[in-house]
N, C-alpha and C positions, 0 to 999 in steps of 0.2 A: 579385264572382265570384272563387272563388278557382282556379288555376292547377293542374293535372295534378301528380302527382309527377315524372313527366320535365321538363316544363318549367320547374319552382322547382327543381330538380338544376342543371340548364342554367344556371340566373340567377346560383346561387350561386357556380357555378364561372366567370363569367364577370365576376362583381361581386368575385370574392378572397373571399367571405365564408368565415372559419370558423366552427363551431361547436363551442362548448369545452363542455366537460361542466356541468351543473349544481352546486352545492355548497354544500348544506345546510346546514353549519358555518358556512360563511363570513354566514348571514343572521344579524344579532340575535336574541336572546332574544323581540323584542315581536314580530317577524315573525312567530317559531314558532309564537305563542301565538295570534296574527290567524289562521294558515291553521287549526288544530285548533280552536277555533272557529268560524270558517263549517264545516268538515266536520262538522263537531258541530251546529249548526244544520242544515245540509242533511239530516243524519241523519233530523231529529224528522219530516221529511215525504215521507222516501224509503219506498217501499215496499219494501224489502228486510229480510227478515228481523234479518241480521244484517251491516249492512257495515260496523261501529265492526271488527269482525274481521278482516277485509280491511284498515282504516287497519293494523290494528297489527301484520297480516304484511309491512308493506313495509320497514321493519329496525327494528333496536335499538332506537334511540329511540323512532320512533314506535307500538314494541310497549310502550315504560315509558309513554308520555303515554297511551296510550288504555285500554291494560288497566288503569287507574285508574276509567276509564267502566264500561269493560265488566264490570268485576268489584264493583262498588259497589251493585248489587242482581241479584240473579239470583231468579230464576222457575223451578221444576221441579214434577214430579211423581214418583209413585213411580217411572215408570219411565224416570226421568232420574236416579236414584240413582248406579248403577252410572256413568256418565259422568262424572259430577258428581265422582265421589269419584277420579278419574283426572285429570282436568284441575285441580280447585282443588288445587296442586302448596303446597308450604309456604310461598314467595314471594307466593303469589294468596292466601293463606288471611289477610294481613295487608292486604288492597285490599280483602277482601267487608266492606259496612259492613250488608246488607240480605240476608238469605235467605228468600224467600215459597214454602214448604210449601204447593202447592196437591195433594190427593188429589183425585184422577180418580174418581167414584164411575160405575156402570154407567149407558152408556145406556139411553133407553125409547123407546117412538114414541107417535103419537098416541092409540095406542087405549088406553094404560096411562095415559099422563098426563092426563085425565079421570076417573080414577078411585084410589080409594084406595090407596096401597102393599101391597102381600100381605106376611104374616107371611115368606114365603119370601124378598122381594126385598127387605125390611128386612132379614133377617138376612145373605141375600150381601153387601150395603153394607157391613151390620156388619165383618162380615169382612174383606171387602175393604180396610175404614177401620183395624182393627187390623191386619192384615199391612203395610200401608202405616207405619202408626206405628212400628213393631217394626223396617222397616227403617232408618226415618231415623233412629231412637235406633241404631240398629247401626253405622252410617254416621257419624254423629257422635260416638259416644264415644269413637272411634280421634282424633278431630282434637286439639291439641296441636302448639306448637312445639318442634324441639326442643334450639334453643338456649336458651330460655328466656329470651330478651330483651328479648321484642316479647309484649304481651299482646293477644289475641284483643278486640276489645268487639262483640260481635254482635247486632242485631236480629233475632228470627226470627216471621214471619207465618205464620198457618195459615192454610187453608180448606180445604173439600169444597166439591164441585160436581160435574154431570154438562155431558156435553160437548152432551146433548141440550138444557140447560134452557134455550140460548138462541133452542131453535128451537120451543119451545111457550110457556108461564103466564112464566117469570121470566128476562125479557130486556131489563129494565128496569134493569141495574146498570152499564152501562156510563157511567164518567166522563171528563171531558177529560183526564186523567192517563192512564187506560186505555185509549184509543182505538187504540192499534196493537198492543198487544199480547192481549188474552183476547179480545174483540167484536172482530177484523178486518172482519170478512164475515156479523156478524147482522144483523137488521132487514132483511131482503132484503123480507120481505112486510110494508110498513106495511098493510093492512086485511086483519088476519087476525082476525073478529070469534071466530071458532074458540076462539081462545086468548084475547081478551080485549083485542084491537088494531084498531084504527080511526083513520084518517087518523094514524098515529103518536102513539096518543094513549091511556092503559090505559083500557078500561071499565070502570067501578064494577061489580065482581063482584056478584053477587047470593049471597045467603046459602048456598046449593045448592051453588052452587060451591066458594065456601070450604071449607063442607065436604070437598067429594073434592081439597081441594089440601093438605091436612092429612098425609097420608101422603108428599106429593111434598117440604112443606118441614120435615118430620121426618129423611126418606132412609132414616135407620137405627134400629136399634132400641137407646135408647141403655145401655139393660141390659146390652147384651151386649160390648161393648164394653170391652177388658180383661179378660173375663169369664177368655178360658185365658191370663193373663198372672198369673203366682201371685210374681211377685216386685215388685220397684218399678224403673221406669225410672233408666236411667243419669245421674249426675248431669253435667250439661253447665252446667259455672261459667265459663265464658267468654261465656256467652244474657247480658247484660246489658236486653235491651228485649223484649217480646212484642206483638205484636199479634196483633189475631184481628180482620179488617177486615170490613163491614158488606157488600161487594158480594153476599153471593151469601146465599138467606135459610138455605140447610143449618148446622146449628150443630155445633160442634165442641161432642161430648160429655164428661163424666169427666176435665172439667177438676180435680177432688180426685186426679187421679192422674198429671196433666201438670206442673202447678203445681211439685209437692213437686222434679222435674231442675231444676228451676231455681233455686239456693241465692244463688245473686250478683243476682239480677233487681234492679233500679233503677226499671224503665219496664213498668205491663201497664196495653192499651187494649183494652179488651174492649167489641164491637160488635157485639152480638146483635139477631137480630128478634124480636120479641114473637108469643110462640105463638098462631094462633088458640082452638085447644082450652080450656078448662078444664084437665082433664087434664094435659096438654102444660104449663101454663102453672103448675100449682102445679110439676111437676116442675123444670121451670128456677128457677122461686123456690128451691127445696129447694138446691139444687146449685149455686145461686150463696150462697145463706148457707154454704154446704158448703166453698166453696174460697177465703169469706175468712176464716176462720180457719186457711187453707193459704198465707198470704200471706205471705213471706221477711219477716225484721227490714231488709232490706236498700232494700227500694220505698219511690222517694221519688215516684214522679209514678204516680197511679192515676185512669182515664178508663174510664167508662162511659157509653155510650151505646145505649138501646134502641130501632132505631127500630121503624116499627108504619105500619100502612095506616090513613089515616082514614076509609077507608071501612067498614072491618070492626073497627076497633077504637076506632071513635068512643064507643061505653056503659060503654068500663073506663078513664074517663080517671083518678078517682082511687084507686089503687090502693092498702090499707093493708098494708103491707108492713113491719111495724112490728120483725120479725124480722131481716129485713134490714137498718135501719136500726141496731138495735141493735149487728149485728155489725160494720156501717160505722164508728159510731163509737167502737168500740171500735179497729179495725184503722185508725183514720184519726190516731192520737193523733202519731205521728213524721211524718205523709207533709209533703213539701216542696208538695205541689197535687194538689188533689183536684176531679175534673169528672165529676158524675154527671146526665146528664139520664133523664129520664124513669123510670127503673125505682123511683125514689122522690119522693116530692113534699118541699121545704123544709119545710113546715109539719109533715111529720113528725121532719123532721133537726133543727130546732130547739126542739120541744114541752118539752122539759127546761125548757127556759130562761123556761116560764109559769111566775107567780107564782102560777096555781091548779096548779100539776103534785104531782099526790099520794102520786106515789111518791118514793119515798128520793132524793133530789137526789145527784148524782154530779159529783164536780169536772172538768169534762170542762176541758178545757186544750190548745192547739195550740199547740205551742212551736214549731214551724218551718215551720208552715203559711203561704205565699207566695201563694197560688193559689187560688179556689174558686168552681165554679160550681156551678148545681143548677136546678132548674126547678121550677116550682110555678103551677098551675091559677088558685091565688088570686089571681094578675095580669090575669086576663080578668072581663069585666062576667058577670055581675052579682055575681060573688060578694064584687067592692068593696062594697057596696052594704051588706054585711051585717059590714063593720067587721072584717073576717077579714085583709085586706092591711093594715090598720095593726096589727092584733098580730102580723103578720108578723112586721114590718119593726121594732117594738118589741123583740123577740126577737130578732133578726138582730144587732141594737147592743149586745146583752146579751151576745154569744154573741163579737162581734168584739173586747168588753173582753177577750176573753180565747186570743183570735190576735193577740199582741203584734206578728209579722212581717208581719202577713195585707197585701200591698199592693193586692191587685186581686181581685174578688168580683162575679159577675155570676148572680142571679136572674132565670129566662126564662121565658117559654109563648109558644105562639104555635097560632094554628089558621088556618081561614079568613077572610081580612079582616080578622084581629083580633093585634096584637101587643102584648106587654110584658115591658118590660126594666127591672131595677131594677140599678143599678152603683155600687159605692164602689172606691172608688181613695186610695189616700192614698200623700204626697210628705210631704218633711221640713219643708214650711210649712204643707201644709191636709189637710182630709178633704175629698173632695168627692161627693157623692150623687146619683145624676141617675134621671131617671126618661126611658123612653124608650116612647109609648104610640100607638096609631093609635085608639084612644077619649078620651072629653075624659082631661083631666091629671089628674091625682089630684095633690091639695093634702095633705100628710101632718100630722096635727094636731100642736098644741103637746107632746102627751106624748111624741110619737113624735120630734119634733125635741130635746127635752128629752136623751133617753138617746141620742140621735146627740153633741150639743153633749158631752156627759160621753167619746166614743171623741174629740173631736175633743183636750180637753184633756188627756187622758193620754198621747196618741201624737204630737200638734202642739204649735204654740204658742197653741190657742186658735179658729184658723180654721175654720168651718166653710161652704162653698160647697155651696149646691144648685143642681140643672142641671132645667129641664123643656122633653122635643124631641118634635118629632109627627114619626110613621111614615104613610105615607103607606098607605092599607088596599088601594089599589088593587095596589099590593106585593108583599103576603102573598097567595099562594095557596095554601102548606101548612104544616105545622108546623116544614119545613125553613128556610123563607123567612128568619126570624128569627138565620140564623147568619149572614149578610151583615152585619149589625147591633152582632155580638158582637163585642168586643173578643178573647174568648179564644178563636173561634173554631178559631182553627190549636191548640191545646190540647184542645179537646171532641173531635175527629173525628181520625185519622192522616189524613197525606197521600195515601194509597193510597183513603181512603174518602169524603175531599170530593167531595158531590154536584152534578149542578147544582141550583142553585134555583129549585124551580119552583112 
């Protein structure tokens, strides 16, 4: 029990105690570093907004140790511009390592979000999504040091979203990374059968539906977009990385017109959903062949990831996208890693490299390629069956004679119960090749080992190691399940967009 304030006044003056002031200087270095850490740990599960703000008003120092936290990703909206550009002072403009552009697009209520978007409330969006742009290129083209000492290296993330979507159809993007900041306080109602929610759990929409949510993960109308902007955006050569993260399904449009501000870019991950529509969905083909030939000389690391509902888009698993592929590898000739899942299948990224292929053979050549993933259908039963995974993988060896750097390469798919993963890796003693499957093993024939044995002798000393692991099917429960798996997982997905697996 502890003592009144009179009564421990009384002790202390009776005991001689003094009390000497505290003094911060006088602790070690490893002390300082112990207390800002737990504060930093207690941080992650305080409910307080913002109290790293509070550490770094109590002085000097502990304004330099934490404004290193606090300024190392920030999060705003349009209508955080105006603050933003008052506070990040030229001192703070050399701490931000992260800036996430999230646009606020209009609320709706229940009775709009059951049905399709109106021509009128796509075009507010629109609007709304270009005034929003026009101010962040306004706001950012002033930024600059202006000693000129210290270079700017900047990440910057988009997205759109409405503040409504977490309380009807698309409340399903919250991740363990995200949990305190965008989703505080959604999922209030787990059995909202309304929207498609039961014991915490999405119900398979029914085709109907799909339909009227078409307009809701469109938002805007992406025509229009730029439409009164008659000049080109400001160029901002300090953006080193792009992202465009996976949480929310609204897609960032006219990307042929964002792209070209970014002349110094090194890093773009681009994390689009796959459009229900037809319609909808040759458009985003169009417009992503559109913006890799908008690609800087400068991108060394390029990540694509589309994800998709298995419920609604289980009938387009192999998509011929042979337009695409063309422009990929055309724009992939410098890249240092290239991660593309699903919006093209391997079997189309490698076709060149069949000895029936009829057209004009093209010297395709990766001279500094490190890195590469890609995903391909031909991994699941039954299409083994039909001798289409070993001229895969025949072609894969043909293609890797000529990624002299190439050290780590991972071919995936994955669906319900069913996983595969094909992986070469090579070190300066072996190749090694592993198969990774939750159906029986796939035994790769004498030919197909043949033109492996030939990557092992040009890049080793001859060693060639295969690997065969069972996945356990009880596992997989969606086509996400398979990135627990992946070596290059933290490479496929940004950190802002790692799901959980479920």
């Amino acid at each position: 029990m502890s003592l009144p304030n009179r009564s421990r006044a009384r002790l202390f003056n009776r005991t001689d105690f003094s009390i000497k002031p505290f003094n911060w200087d006088g602790l070690p270095p490893e002390i300082h570093q112990d207390i800002f850490d737990l504060l930093l740990s207690r941080n992650q599960c305080s409910h307080d907004k913002h109290p790293k703000s509070t550490y770094a008003a109590v002085c000097l120092t502990w304004r330099n140790s934490f404004e290193r936290e606090n300024f190392a990703q920030l999060k705003i909206s349009q209508w955080d511009l105006e603050l933003f550009e008052q506070i990040v002072t030229t001192e703070r403009k050399k701490l931000l390592g992260t800036l996430w552009f999230r646009v606020e697009l209009r609320p709706y209520n229940c009775r709009s979000c059951c049905s399709k978007e109106t021509n009128d409330e796509a075009t507010m969006n629109s609007a709304l999504f270009t005034d929003a742009l026009l101010r962040f290129y306004d706001v950012m083209s002033k930024w600059g040091l202006p000693d000129g000492k210290h270079e700017i290296d900047l990440t910057v993330m988009l997205s759109a979203w409405s503040l409504s979507d977490r309380e009807h159809y698309f409340r399903d993007h919250r991740f363990e990374n995200d949990s305190s900041s965008v989703y505080r306080q959604y999922r209030v109602n787990r059995n909202d059968e309304t929207h498609g929610w039961k014991g915490g759990y999405r119900i398979p929409p029914t085709m109907d539906a799909c339909l009227r949510l078409v307009g809701k993960l469109l938002s805007f109308n992406p025509k229009l977009i730029g439409k009164d902007w008659k000049g080109s955006f400001p160029k901002l050569d300090f953006v080193t990385s792009l992202v465009i993260p996976r949480q929310f399904y609204r897609p960032i449009p006219r990307l042929d017109l964002i792209l070209p501000s970014f002349p110094k870019l090194k890093v773009f991950q681009y994390e689009p959903w796959r459009a229900i529509s037809m319609e909808l969905e040759r458009y985003q083909r169009f417009m992503f062949n559109c913006f890799l030939a908008l690609l800087p000389p400068t991108l060394e690391r390029f990540s694509v990831f589309e994800d998709f509902s298995e419920d609604i888009h289980a009938s387009s698993r192999e998509l011929r996208n042979f337009r695409i592929v063309r422009s990929l590898l055309s724009a992939s000739r410098n890249f240092v890693e290239l991660d593309v899942s699903f919006i093209i299948d391997a079997e189309q990224f490698f076709r060149r490299f069949l000895p029936k292929f009829k057209r004009t053979p093209v010297d395709l050549t990766w001279q500094n390629l490190q890195g590469l993933t890609l995903t391909s259908w031909t991994l699941l039963n039954p299409l083994k069956e039909q001798g289409r995974l070993d001229d895969l993988l025949w072609c894969v060896a043909r293609a890797v004679l000529k990624m002299p750097k190439l050290e780590m390469m991972e071919i995936w798919a994955c669906s319900q119960k069913s996983a595969g993963i094909f992986r070469y890796t090579r070190s300066c003693m072996e190749v090694c090749i592993e198969m990774e499957e939750s159906e029986n093993t796939h035994t790769l024939p004498e030919r197909v080992m043949k033109v492996w044995q030939a990557v092992a002798n040009r890049y080793t000393e001859g060693r060639l190691r295969t690997s065969n692991r069972y996945i356990w099917s009880s596992a997989i429960r969606t086509h996400r399940s398979a990135l627990s798996y992946l070596e290059r997982a933290e490479r496929i997905l940004s950190p802002a967009s790692t799901p959980r697996l479920m």
